[in-house]
C-alpha positions in Angstrom: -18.9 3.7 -36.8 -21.8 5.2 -38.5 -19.6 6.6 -41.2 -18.2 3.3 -41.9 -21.9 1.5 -41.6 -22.9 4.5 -44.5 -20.1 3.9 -46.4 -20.5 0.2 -46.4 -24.2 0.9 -47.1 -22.9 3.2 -50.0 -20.8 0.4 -51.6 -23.6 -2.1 -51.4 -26.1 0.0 -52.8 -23.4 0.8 -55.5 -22.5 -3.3 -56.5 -26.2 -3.6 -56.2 -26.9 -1.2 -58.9 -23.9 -2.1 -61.1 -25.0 -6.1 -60.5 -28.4 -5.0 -61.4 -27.5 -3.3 -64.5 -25.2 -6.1 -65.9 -28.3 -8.6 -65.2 -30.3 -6.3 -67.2 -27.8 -5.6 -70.2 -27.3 -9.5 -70.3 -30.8 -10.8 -69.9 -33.3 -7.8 -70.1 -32.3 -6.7 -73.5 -33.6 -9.0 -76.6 -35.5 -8.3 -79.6 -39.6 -8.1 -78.7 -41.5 -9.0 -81.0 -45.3 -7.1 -81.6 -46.9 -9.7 -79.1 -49.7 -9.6 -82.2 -49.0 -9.5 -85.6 -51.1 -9.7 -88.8 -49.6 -11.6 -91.2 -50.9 -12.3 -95.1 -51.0 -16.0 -95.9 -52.3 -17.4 -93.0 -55.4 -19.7 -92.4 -55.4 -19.7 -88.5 -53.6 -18.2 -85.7 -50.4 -19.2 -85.0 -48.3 -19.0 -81.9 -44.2 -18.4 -82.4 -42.1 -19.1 -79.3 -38.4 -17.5 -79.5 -36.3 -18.8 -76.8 -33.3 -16.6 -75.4 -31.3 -20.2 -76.0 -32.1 -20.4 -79.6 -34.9 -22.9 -80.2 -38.3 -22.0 -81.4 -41.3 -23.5 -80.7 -44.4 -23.0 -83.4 -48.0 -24.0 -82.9 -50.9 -23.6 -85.1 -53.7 -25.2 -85.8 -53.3 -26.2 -89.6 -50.5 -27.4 -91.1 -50.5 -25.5 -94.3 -49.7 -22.4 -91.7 -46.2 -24.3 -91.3 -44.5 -21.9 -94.2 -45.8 -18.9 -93.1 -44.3 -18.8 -89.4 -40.7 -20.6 -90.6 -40.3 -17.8 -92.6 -41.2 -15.2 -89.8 -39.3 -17.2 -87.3 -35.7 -17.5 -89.9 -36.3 -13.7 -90.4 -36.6 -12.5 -87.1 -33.9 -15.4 -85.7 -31.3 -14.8 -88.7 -32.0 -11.7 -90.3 -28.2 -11.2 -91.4 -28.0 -14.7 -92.5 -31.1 -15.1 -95.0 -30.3 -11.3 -96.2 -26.5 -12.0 -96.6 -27.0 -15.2 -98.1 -29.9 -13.5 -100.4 -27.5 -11.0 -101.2 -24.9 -13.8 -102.3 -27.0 -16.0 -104.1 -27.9 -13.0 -106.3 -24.7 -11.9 -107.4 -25.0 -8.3 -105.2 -22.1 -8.3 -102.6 -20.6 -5.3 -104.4 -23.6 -3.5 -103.5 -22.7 -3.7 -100.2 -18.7 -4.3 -99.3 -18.0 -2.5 -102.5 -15.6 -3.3 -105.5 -13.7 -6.2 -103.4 -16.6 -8.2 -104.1 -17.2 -7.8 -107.4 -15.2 -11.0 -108.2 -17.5 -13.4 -106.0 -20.7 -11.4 -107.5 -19.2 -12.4 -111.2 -18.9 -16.1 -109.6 -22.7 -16.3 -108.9 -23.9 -14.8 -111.9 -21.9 -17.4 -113.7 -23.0 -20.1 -112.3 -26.8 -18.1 -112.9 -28.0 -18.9 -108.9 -30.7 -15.9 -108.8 -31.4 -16.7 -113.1 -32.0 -20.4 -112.8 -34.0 -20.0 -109.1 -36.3 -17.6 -111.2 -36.5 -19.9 -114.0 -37.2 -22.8 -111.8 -39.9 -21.2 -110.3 -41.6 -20.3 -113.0 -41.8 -24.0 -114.1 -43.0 -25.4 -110.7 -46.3 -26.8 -110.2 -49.1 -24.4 -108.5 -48.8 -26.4 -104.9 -45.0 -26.0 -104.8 -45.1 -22.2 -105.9 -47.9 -21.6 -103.2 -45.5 -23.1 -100.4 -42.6 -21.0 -101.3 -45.8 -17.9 -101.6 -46.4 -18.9 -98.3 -42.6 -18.9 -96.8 -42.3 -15.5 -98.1 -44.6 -13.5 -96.4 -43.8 -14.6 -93.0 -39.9 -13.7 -94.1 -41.4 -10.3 -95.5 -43.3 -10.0 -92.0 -40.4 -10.6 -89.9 -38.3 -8.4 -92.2 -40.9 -5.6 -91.6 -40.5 -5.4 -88.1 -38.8 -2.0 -87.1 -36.7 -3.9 -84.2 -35.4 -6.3 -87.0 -34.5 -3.1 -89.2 -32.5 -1.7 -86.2 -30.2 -4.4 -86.1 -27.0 -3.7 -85.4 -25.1 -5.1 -88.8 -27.7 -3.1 -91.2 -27.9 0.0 -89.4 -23.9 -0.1 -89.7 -23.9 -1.5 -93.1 -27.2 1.5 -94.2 -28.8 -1.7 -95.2 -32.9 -1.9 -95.4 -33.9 -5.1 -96.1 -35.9 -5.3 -99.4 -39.0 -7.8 -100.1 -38.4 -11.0 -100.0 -40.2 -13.1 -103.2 -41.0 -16.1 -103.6 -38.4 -17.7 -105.8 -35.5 -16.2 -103.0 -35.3 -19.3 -101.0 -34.5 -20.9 -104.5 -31.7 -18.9 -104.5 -30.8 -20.0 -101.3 -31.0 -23.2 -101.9 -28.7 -23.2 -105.0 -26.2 -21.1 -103.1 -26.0 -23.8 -99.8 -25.9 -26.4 -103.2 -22.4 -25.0 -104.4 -21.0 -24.3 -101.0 -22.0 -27.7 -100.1 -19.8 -28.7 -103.3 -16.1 -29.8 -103.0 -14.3 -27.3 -104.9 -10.9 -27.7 -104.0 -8.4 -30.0 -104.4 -8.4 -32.5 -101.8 -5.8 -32.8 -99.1 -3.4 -35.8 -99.6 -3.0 -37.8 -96.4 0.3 -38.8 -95.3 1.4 -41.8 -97.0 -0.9 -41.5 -99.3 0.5 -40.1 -103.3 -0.9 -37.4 -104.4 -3.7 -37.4 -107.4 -2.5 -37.4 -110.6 -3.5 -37.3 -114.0 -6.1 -35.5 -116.1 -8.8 -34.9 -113.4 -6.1 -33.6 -110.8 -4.8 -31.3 -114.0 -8.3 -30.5 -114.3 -8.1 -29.4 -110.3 -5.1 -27.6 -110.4 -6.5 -25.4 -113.5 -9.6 -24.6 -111.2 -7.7 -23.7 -108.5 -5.2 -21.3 -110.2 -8.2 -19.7 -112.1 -9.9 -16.0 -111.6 -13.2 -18.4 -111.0 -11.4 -21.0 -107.9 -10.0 -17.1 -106.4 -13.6 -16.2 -106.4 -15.0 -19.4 -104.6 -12.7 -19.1 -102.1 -13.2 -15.7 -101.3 -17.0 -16.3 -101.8 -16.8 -19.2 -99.2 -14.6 -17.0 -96.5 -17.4 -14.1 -96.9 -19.9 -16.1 -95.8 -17.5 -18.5 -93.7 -19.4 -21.7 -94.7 -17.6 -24.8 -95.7 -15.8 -28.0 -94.4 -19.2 -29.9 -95.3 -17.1 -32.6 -96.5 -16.6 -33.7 -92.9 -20.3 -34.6 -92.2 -21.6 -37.6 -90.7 -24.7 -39.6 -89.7 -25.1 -42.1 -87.5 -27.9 -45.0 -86.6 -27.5 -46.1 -83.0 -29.4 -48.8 -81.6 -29.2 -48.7 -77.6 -32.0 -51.4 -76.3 -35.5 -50.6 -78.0 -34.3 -47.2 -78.5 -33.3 -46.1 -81.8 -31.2 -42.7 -82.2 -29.9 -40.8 -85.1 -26.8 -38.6 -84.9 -25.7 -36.1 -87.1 -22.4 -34.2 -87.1 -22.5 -30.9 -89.4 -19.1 -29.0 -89.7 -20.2 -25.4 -90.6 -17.2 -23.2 -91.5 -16.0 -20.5 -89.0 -19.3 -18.9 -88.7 -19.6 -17.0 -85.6 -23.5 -16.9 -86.3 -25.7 -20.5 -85.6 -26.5 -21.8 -89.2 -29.4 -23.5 -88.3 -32.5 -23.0 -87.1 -33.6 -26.2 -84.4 -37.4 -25.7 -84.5 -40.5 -27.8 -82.9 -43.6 -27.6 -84.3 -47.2 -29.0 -83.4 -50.2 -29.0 -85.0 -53.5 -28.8 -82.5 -52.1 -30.3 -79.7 -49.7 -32.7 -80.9 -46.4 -32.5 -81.7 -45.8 -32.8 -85.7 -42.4 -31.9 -86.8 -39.0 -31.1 -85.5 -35.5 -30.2 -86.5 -32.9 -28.5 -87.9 -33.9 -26.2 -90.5 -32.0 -24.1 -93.2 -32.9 -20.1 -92.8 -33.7 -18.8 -96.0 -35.2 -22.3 -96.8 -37.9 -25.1 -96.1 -34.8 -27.1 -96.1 -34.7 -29.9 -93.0 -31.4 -31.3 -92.8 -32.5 -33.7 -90.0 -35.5 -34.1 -88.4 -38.2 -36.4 -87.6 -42.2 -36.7 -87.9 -45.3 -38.5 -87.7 -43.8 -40.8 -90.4 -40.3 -41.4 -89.6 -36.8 -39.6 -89.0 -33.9 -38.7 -91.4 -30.1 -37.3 -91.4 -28.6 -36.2 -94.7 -24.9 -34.9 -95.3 -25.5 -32.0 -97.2 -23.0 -32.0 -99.8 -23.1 -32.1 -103.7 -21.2 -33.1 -106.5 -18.8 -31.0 -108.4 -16.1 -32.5 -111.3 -14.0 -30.7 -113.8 -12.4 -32.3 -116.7 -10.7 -30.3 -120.1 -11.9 -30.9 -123.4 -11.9 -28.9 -126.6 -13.8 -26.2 -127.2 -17.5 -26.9 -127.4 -18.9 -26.5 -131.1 -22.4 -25.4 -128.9 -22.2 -23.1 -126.2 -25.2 -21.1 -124.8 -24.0 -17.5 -124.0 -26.2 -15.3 -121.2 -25.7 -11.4 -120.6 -25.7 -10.0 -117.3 -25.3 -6.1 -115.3 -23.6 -5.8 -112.2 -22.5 -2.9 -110.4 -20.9 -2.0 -107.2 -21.6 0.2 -103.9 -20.7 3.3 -106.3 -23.0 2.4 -109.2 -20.4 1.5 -111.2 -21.6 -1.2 -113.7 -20.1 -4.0 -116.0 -21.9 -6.6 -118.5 -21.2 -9.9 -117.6 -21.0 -12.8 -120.3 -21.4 -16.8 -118.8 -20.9 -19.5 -121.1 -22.4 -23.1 -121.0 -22.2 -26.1 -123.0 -25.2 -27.0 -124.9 -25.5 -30.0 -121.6 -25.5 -26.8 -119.6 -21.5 -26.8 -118.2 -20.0 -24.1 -117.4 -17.0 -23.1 -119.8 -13.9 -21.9 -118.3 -11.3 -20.1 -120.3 -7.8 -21.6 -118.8 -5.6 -18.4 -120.7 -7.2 -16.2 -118.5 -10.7 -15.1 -117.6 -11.7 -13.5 -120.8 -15.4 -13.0 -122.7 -16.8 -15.0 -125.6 -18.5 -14.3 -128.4 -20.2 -16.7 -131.0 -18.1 -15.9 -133.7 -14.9 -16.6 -131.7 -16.3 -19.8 -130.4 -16.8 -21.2 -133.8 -13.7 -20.7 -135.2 -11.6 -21.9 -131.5 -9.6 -24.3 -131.9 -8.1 -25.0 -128.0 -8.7 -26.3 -125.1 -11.0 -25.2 -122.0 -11.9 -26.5 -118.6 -15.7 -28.0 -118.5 -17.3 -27.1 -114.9 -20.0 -30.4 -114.0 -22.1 -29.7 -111.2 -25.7 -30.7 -110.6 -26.8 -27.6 -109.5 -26.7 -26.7 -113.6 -29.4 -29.0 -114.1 -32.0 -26.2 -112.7 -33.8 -28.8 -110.3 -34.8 -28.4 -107.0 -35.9 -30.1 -103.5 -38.8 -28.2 -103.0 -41.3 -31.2 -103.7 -39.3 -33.1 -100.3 -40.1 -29.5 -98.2 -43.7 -30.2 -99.1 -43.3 -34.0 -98.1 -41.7 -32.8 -94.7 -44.3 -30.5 -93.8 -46.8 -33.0 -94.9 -45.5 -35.4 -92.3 -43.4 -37.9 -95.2 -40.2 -38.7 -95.0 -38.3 -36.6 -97.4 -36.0 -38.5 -99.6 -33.7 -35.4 -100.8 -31.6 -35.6 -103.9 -30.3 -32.5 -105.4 -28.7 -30.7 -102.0 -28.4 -34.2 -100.8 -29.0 -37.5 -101.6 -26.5 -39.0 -99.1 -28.1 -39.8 -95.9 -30.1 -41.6 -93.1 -33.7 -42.5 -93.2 -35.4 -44.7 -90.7 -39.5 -45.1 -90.4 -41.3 -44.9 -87.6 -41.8 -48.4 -87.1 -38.6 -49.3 -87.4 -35.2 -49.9 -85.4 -32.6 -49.6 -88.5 -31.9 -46.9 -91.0 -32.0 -47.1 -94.5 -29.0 -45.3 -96.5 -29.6 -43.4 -99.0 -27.6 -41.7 -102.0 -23.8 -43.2 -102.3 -21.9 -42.2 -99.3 -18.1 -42.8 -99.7 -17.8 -44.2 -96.1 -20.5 -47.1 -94.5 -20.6 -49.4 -91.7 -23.8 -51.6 -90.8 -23.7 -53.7 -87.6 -26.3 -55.1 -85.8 -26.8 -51.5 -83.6 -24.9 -48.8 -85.4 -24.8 -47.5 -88.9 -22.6 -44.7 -89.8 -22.2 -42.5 -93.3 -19.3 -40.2 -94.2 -17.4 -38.8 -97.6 -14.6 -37.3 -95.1 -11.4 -38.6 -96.3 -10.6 -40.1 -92.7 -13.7 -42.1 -92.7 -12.1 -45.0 -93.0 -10.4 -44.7 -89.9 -13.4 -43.5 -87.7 -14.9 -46.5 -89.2 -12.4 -48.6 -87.6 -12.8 -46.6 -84.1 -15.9 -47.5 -84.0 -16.2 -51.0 -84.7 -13.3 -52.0 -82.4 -14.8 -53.8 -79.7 -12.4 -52.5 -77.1 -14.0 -49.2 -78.3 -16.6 -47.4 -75.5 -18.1 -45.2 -78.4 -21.2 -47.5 -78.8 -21.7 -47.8 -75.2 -21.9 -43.9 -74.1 -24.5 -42.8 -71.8 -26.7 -40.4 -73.7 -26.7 -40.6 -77.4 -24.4 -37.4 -78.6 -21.3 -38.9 -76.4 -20.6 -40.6 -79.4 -19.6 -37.6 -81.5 -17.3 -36.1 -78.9 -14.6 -39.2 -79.3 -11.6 -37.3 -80.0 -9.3 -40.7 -79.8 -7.6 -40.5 -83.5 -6.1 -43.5 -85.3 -4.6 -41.5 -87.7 -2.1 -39.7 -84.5 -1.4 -43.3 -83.4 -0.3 -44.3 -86.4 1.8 -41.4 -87.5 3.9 -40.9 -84.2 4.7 -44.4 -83.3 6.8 -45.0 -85.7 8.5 -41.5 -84.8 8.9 -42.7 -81.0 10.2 -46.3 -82.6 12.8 -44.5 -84.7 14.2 -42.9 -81.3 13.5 -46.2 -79.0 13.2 -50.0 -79.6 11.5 -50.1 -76.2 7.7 -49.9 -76.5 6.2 -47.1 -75.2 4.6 -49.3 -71.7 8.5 -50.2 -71.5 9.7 -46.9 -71.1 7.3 -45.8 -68.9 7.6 -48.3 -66.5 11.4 -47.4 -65.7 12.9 -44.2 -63.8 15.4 -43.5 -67.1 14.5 -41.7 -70.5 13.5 -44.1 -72.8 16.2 -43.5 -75.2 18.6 -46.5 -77.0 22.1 -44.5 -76.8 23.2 -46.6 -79.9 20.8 -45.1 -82.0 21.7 -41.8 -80.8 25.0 -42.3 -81.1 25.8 -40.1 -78.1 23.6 -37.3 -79.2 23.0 -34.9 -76.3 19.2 -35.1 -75.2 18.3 -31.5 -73.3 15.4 -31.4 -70.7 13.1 -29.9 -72.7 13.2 -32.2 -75.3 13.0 -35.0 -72.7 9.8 -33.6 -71.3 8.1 -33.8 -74.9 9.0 -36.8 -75.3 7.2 -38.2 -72.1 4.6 -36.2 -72.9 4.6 -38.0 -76.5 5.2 -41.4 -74.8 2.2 -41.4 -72.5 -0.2 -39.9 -74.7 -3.7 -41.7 -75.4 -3.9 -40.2 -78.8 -6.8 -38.2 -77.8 -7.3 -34.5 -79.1 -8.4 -33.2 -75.6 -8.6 -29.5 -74.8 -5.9 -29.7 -72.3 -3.6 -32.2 -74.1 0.1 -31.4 -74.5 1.1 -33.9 -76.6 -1.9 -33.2 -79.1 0.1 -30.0 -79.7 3.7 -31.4 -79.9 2.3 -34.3 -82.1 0.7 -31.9 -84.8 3.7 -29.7 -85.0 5.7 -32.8 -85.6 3.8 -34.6 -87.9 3.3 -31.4 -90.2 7.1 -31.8 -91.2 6.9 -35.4 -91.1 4.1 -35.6 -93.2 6.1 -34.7 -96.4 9.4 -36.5 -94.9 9.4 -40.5 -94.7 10.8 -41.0 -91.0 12.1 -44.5 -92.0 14.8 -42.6 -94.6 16.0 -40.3 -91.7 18.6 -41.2 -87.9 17.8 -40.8 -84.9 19.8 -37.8 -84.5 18.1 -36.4 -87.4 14.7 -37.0 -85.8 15.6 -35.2 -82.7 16.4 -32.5 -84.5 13.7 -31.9 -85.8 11.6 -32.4 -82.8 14.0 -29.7 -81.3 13.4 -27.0 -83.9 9.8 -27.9 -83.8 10.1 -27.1 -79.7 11.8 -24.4 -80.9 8.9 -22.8 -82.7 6.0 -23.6 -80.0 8.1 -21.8 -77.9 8.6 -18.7 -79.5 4.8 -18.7 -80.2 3.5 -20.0 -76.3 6.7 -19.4 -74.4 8.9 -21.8 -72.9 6.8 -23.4 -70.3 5.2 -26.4 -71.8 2.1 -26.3 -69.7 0.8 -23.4 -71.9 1.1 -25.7 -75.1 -2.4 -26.9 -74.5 -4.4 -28.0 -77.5 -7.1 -25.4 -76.9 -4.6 -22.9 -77.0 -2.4 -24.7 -80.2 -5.4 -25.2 -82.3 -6.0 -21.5 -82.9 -9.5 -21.4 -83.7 -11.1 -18.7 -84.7 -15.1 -17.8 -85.3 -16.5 -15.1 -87.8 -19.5 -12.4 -88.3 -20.8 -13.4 -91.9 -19.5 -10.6 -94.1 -16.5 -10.8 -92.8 -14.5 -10.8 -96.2 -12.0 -9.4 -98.5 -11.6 -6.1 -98.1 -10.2 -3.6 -100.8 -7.2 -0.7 -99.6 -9.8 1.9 -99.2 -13.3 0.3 -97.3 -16.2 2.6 -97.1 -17.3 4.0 -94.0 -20.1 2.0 -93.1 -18.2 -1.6 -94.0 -15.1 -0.3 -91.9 -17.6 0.6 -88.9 -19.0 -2.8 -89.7 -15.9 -4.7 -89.3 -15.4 -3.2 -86.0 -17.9 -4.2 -84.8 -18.2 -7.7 -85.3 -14.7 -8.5 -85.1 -12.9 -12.2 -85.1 -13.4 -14.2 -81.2 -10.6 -16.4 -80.7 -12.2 -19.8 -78.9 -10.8 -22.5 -77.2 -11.6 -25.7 -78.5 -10.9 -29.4 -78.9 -11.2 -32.4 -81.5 -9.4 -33.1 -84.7 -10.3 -33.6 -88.6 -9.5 -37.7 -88.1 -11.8 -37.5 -85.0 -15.7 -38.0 -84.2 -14.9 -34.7 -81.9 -14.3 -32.2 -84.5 -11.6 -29.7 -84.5 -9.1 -28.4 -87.1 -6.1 -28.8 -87.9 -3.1 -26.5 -89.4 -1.9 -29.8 -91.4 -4.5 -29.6 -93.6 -5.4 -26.0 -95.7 -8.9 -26.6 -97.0 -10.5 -27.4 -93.0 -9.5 -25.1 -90.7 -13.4 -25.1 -90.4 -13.8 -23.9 -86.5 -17.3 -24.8 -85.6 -19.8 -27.6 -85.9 -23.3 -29.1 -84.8 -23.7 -32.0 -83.2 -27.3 -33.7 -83.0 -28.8 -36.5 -81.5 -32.3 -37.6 -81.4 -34.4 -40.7 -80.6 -36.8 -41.3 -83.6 -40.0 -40.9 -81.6 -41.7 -37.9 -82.0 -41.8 -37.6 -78.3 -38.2 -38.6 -77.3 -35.5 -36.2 -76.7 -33.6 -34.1 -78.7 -30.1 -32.9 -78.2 -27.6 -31.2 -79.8 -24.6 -29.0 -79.6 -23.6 -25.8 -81.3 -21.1 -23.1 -81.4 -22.4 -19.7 -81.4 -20.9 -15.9 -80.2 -23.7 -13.5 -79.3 -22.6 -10.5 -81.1 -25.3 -8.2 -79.7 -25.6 -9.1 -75.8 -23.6 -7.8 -73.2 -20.2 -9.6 -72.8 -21.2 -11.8 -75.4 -18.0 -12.5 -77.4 -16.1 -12.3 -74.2 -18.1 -15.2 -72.2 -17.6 -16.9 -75.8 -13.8 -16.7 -75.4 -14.3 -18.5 -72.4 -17.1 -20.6 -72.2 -16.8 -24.3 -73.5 -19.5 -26.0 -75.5 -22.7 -27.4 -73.8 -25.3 -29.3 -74.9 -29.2 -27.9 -74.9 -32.4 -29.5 -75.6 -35.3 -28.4 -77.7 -37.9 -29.5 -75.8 -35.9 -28.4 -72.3 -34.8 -24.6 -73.3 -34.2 -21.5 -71.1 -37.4 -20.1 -69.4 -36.9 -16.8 -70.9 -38.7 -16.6 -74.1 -41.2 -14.5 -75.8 -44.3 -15.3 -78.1 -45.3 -13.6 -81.1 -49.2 -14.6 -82.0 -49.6 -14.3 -86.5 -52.9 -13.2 -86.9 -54.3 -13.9 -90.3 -55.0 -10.4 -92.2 -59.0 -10.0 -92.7 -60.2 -9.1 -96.0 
């Protein structure tokens, strides 16, 4: 008996240790942070809160320290991010992932992101130079830090981070302006006849081009687009008044935002979502009022003739290997990029004069070398910020008031007596109609984010009934009110109906049209439509439409197996997240981005929602958003209401973190309600 007690004792003490140890590796290890720091630029001492959750809390005692500790708080919060996107903006991936990248670098320096951010900052006025001053050296503080230089992904990739100056987060900002840009063709809905014409010409020209290969490689690098799908929303609930924002971000791995609180003295002053790399507050509220914008641009191409003015600029680029090449962009006297459509060939003056063809003109406001800065210095001064060059389409409601103002042209609107909503997503119109049918619950949810995880879609309901019709002339209530399959024999004309094709069918017949995790008729209904999308269902038999449903079974099968029960729309949906860098690769990768890509590997996640949904999710149906993650906020527009919001994140760095994100589902946190483990980092001014 003693032997067993011992060895019982042995086992405990054993578990305890391992149970211990796995606390520790999950909880124990984070970055920390000098507890205090001297930091140039600053006025007072400031307090910088970092919770394990995400959030950070700021306080200070003068506004004008705002700047300083965003910048130390992006730097030490998304190092990879600002550094990567930096490294982007610039037109210096090559530097790093090596000749792969050198088409995406010749992209940037095209469009002149890191010229015209220099230029514009040149041209600023002293106030708006001294915020951006300001930004900078809490960035260059938090990028000083040795625990931030012994990050995983730039210890791998032999990165050291270089100084961050001031006109950077221009760069930034022009960078999030093109990504937030439509750039390819839009998908053509079913039903619908594709575009046509000049402008879709124009498209088609972009897309086949050395520059549209570039964008999209650019885009899957960094894993950021899908911004199309935005939407805010105005929800009046009582005397309450809430805005909403949904923000589709790519297939990021990495959150894109920084959710931030800030108070001045004692009070509370400003809160939100904030760009890293950026002053940049998507949505947000403060002493004055509360705002949502869509962040998207503009972007148009269009041929013409040759210009008889063009503007030609010269620069060097090289790759990991010091390997260099000059680099001609040319612009229209308006300041358009030119695009050869033979192929992707240089210019010279004396050429230009004498051509005599056609080229592709590239509009885009980003061209027009302006930028949002003056609205960061509104935000921090506690205005409202009305943005117009990253984006002008939005929500903006005023402290005093209980309706939103929209601002910008939004391609989508509704205004009813207690909700407003603005999208450009091509399905607006049907989550319009969602929510203003008054046999809808979406307006009448218990907390305000409930309303962005509707995954009822119109757009399903419409496609597959007529499918189901096309087999039956009983309605769907009908046939599931009687023992038999609900099948008209004359229409099938004696066609033989197996048992799995029956049990799809009931799952079709008694769907609710709702793109939930564990629906199996989400799955069956998206394979089915992606053949029927391109093939009229009124021109084919019944027979014919059970054969395809078969050899659509047919393939679910050979991808989940035969048991139907593992078709769930979690699984279907395929979604995938990324580490930022994640990219193009040439045969032969260096060492250290090999090494890298091992390391911060794909994570499949489960997930739910669908393009023509308030609940996002992708879809396979349509190529340009297969966008896997998204933010969804919701926040009352006192300064001292809550604020909620939901993200999806995989913490590369922590113990089990991509696993528990393989398995974990989406929650909601708060920003004024995070996790008690945190740690402070007090910015001391530096004395003279």
């Amino acid at each position: 008996m003693p032997r067993v007690i011992a060895a019982a004792s042995v086992v405990l003490a054993i578990s305890l240790v391992i149970a211990l140890l796995i606390w520790y590796l999950t909880y124990g290890i984070k970055i920390q942070a000098p507890a205090v720091l001297d930091v140039a630029g600053l006025e007072e001492e400031v307090s910088v809160e970092f919770f394990k959750s995400g959030p950070v809390h700021i306080s200070t005692s003068v506004a004008s320290d705002i700047p300083t500790a965003m910048g130390f708080a992006h730097a030490v919060n998304h190092t990879w991010e600002v550094i990567l996107m930096r490294q982007a903006a610039l037109g210096r991936l090559a530097e790093w992932f090596g000749s792969s990248a050198l088409p995406e670098d010749r992209l940037s320096r095209r469009l002149r992101l890191g010229a015209d951010a220099r230029m514009i900052y040149d041209r600023l006025p002293r106030s708006e130079r001294e915020l951006l001053v300001r930004y900078s050296e809490g960035m260059n503080a938090g990028l000083d830090l040795e625990e931030i230089q012994a990050a995983a992904a730039l210890v791998l990739m032999e990165i050291s981070p270089e100084k961050w100056e001031p006109w950077h987060a221009l760069a930034v900002e022009r960078l999030w302006m093109w990504l937030a840009s439509d750039s390819q063709p839009e998908d053509v809905l079913p039903g619908k006849k594709p575009r046509s014409g000049e402008r879709a010409k124009a498209e088609g020209l972009w897309t086949s081009s050395d520059f549209g290969a570039a964008d999209r490689a650019l885009r899957r690098r960094l894993h950021l687009f899908g911004f199309r799908n935005n939407l805010a929303a105005g929800v009046l609930d009582g005397d309450q008044f809430s805005l909403l924002g949904r923000y589709v971000t790519g297939d990021s791995g990495l959150p894109i935002f920084q959710s931030i609180a800030i108070s001045v003295g004692e009070e509370l002053y400003l809160e939100g979502l904030s760009v890293p790399g950026t002053l940049f507050f998507p949505a947000g509220r403060n002493g004055s009022g509360s705002w949502a914008a869509l962040i998207q641009t503009e972007i148009s191409f269009h041929i013409a003739p040759y210009p008889s003015e063009i503007n030609i600029s010269y620069e060097r680029i090289q790759d990991d290997r010091r390997q260099e090449e000059i680099l001609e962009s040319v612009r229209t006297s308006a300041g358009e990029l030119v695009v050869e459509l033979a192929s992707d060939t240089t210019f010279s003056s004396a050429t230009a004069a004498q051509a005599n063809r056609n080229v592709l003109i590239v509009s885009w406001i980003g061209f027009s070398q302006t930028s949002d800065v003056a609205q960061w210095i509104n935000v921090i001064n506690g205005e409202i910020p009305f943005y117009a060059v990253l984006s002008g389409d939005g929500l903006v409601v005023k402290s005093d008031s209980l309706h939103a103002t929209i601002t910008g042209h939004p391609e989508t609107r509704i205004e009813t007596d207690n909700l407003q909503l603005i999208t450009n997503s091509i399905h607006g119109d049907d989550l319009i109609a969602r929510v203003s049918s008054s046999t809808n619950p979406v307006t009448s949810r218990n907390t305000p984010i409930e309303f962005l995880k509707d995954r009822y879609s119109a757009v399903a309901a419409e496609s597959i009934r007529p499918i189901l019709n096309r087999i039956s002339s009983r309605s769907p209530v009908d046939s599931l009110q009687t023992d038999s399959f609900p099948v008209d024999s004359l229409q099938v004309d004696s066609f033989q109906i197996d048992s799995a094709t029956q049990e799809a069918l009931a799952y079709l017949y008694a769907w609710d049209y709702s793109f939930d995790p564990s629906s199996i008729a989400a799955s069956i209904s998206e394979a089915l439509l992606s053949f029927f999308d391109h093939h009229p269902v009124d021109t084919l038999s019944a027979r014919e439409v059970y054969a395809r449903l078969r050899s659509v079974l047919d393939t679910l099968s050979l991808r989940y197996g035969s048991d139907m029960r593992n078709w769930r729309w979690e699984t279907v949906q395929n979604r995938r997240v990324y580490f930022p860098g994640d990219g193009i690769q040439g045969d032969r990768p260096s060492r250290h981005v090999r090494q890298f890509l091992e390391e911060f590997a794909s994570v499949a996640v489960t997930g739910a929602g669908h393009p023509s949904t308030l609940g996002w999710g992708p879809s396979s149906r349509f190529s340009w958003r297969k966008a896997s993650t998204a933010w969804n906020i919701a926040f009352q527009t006192d300064l001292n209401g809550s604020f909620e919001y939901t993200r999806e994140a995989v913490s590369y760095t922590s113990f089990l973190g991509r696993f528990m994100a393989e398995n974990q589902s989406v929650r909601s946190m708060y920003l004024h309600s995070p996790d008690r483990e945190s740690y402070i980092s007090l910015l001391r001014p530096v004395n003279d």
